[in-house]
C-alpha positions in Angstrom: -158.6 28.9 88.4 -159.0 32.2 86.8 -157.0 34.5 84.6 -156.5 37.9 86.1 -154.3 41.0 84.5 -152.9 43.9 86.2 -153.6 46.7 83.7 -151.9 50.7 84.2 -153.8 53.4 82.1 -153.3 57.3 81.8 -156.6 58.1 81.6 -157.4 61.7 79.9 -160.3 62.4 80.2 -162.5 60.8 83.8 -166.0 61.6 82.6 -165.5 59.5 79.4 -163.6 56.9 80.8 -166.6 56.2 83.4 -169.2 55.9 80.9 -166.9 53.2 79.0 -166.8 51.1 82.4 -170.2 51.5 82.4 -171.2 50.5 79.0 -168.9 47.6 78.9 -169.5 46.3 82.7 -172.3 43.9 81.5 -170.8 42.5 78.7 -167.8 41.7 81.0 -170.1 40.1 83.4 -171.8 38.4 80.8 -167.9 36.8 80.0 -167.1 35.8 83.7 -165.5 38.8 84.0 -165.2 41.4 86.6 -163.1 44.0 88.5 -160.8 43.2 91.6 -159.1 46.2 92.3 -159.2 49.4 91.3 -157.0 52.6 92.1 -156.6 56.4 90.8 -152.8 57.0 91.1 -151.9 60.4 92.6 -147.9 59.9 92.4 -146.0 57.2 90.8 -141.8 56.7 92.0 -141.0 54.4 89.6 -142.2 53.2 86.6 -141.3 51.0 83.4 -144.5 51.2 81.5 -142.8 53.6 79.3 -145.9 56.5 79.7 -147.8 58.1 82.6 -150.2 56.4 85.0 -152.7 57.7 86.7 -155.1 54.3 87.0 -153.9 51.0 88.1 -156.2 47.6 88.3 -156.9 44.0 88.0 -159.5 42.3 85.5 -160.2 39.0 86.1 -162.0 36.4 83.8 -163.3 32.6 84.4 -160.1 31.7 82.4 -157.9 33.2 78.7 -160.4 31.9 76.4 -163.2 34.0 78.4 -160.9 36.3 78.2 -160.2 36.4 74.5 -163.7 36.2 73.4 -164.6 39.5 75.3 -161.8 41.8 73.8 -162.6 40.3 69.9 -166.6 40.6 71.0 -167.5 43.3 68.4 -170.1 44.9 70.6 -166.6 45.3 73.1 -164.9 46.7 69.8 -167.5 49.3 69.5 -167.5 50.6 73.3 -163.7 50.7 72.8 -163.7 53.0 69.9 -166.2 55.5 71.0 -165.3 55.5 74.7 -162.0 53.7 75.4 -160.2 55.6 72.4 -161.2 59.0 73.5 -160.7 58.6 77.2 -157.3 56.9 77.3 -153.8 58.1 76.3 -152.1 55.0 76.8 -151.9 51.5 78.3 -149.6 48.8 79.9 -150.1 45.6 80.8 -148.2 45.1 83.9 -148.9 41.4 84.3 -151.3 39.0 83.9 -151.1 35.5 86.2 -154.1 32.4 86.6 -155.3 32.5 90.2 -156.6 29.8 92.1 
């Protein structure tokens, strides 16, 4: 099985935001981790996140421990600060499920 999250973001600035999935796409790989989906939202009808969304997708990871060890890796805590921080005005997790 693997743990997968369905994450909503209202990503502020797109430039910055791409070099974060850049720098941090081999440490996730490195944690069994990788991307399923991923959408830019043009419109949203309804919504309970509480802030805008303009970015919707999935992260998966081999299982919650994988998962925990990535976002407490301090190289992970470093990318998150310089890009994550400046990129992102706010985030929701909409669910997060294991997956056969």
């Amino acid at each position: 099985m693997t743990f997968e999250m369905l994450v909503a973001l209202h990503v502020s600035d797109a430039a910055v935001y791409a070099q974060y999935r850049a720098a941090m796409a081999p440490l996730l790989e490195r944690h069994g981790g990788g991307f399923r989906h991923d959408f830019e939202v043009a419109r949203v009808l309804k919504s309970e996140a509480g802030s805008a969304i303009n970015r919707v997708f999935t992260i998966h990871f081999r299982d919650r421990a994988n998962r925990d060890a990535f976002f407490a890796n301090p190289e992970y805590q470093a990318m998150k600060r310089r890009y994550f921080e400046a990129s992102v005005r706010s985030t929701a997790i909409l669910a997060e499920y294991e997956r056969p």
